[in-house]
N, C-alpha and C positions, 0 to 999 in steps of 0.2 A: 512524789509527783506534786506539783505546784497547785494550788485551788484554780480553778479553771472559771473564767468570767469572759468577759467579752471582748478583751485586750489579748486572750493567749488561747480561744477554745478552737482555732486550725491546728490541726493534726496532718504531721507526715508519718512517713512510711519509710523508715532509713533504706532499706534495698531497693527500692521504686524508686523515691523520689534524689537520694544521694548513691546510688550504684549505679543502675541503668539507663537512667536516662544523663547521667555525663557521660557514661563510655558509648550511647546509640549518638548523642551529640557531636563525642566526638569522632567518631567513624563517620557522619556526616561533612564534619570538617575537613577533615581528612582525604574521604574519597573527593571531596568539591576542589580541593587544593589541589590533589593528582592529575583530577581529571583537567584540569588548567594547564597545570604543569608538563605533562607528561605527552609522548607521541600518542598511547593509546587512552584516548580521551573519551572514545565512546565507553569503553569498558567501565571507565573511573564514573565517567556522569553515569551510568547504570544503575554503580555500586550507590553512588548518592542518594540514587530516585529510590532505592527498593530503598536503603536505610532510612530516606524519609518516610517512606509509608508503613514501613516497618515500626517509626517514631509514632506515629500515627493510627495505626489499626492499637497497638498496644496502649496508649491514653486513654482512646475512644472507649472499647472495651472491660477497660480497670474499673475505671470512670461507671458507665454504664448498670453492669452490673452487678457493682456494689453500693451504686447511691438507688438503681431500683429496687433494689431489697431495703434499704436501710430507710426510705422514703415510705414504702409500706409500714415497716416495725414504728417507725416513728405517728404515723396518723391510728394505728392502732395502740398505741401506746395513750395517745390524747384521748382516745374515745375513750377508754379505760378510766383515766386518770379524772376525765367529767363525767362518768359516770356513778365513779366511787363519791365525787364531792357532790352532786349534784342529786344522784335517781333518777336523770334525765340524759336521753341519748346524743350526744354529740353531734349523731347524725344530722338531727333536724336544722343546729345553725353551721354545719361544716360548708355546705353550701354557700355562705356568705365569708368565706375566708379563702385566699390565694392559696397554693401550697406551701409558699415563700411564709406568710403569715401563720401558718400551722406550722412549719419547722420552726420557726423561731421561738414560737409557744411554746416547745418543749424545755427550752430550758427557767422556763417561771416554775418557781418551784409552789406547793400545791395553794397555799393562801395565800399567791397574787395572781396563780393562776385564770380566776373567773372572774374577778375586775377585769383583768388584763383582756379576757378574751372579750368581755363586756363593750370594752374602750377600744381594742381592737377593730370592732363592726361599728360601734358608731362614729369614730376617729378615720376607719379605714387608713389605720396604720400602715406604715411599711417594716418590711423584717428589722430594716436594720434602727429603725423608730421603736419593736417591738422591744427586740436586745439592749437597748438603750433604756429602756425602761424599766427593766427588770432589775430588784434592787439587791436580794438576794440569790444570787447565781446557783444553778441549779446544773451543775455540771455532768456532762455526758462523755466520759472518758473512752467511750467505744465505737465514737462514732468514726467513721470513714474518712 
């Protein structure tokens, strides 16, 4: 596996992202070509509409609830990680951070972590200001 920094740390999902959703794509094609094509057109446009929503319930979903768990492990993760460097709880400045700006925090690894989060709030950085900043990449090979 390649060292992971801010040019390559997007992850796919080879059955999700290269199985299913080319062959729901193309049955979406497919039925939209038919139903054009063809005398029974209601049928074909039908087959389209559920396979689009079909395309659609199943993104939402994937999507949903596995970035809601993995959004949780990750801000529990930070508190953790400022708590061990610091003796002081995370809580008190999480408040003053987006969650865009706490996800990005996790990949500073542990001393640039608290400049970073320092520069962070008074910078009010953006995530991808944050990733940019980070000098030794702190890769997270399991994320979603």
């Amino acid at each position: 596996m390649a060292t992971q920094n801010y040019n390559n740390h997007i992850r796919f999902y080879t059955p999700h992202h290269f199985v299913f959703y080319p062959v729901i794509l193309f049955l979406i094609g497919l039925s939209t070509y038919l139903a054009f094509t063809h005398s029974e057109y209601l049928i074909w446009g039908m087959f389209a509409v559920l396979f689009i929503i079909l395309f659609c319930l199943a993104f939402m979903l994937r999507q949903h609830y596995a970035l809601t768990l993995q959004n949780r492990l990750v801000k529990l993760e930070l508190r953790y990680r400022y708590f061990v460097l610091t003796g002081k709880r995370f809580e008190i400045i999480e408040t003053q951070l987006n969650d865009g700006q706490i996800f990005s925090l996790r990949f500073a690894p542990d001393e640039e972590l608290i400049p970073l989060i320092e520069k962070t709030i008074a910078e009010n950085l953006d995530s991808k200001s944050i990733k940019k900043a980070i000098i030794k990449w702190k890769p997270d090979y399991e994320r979603v």
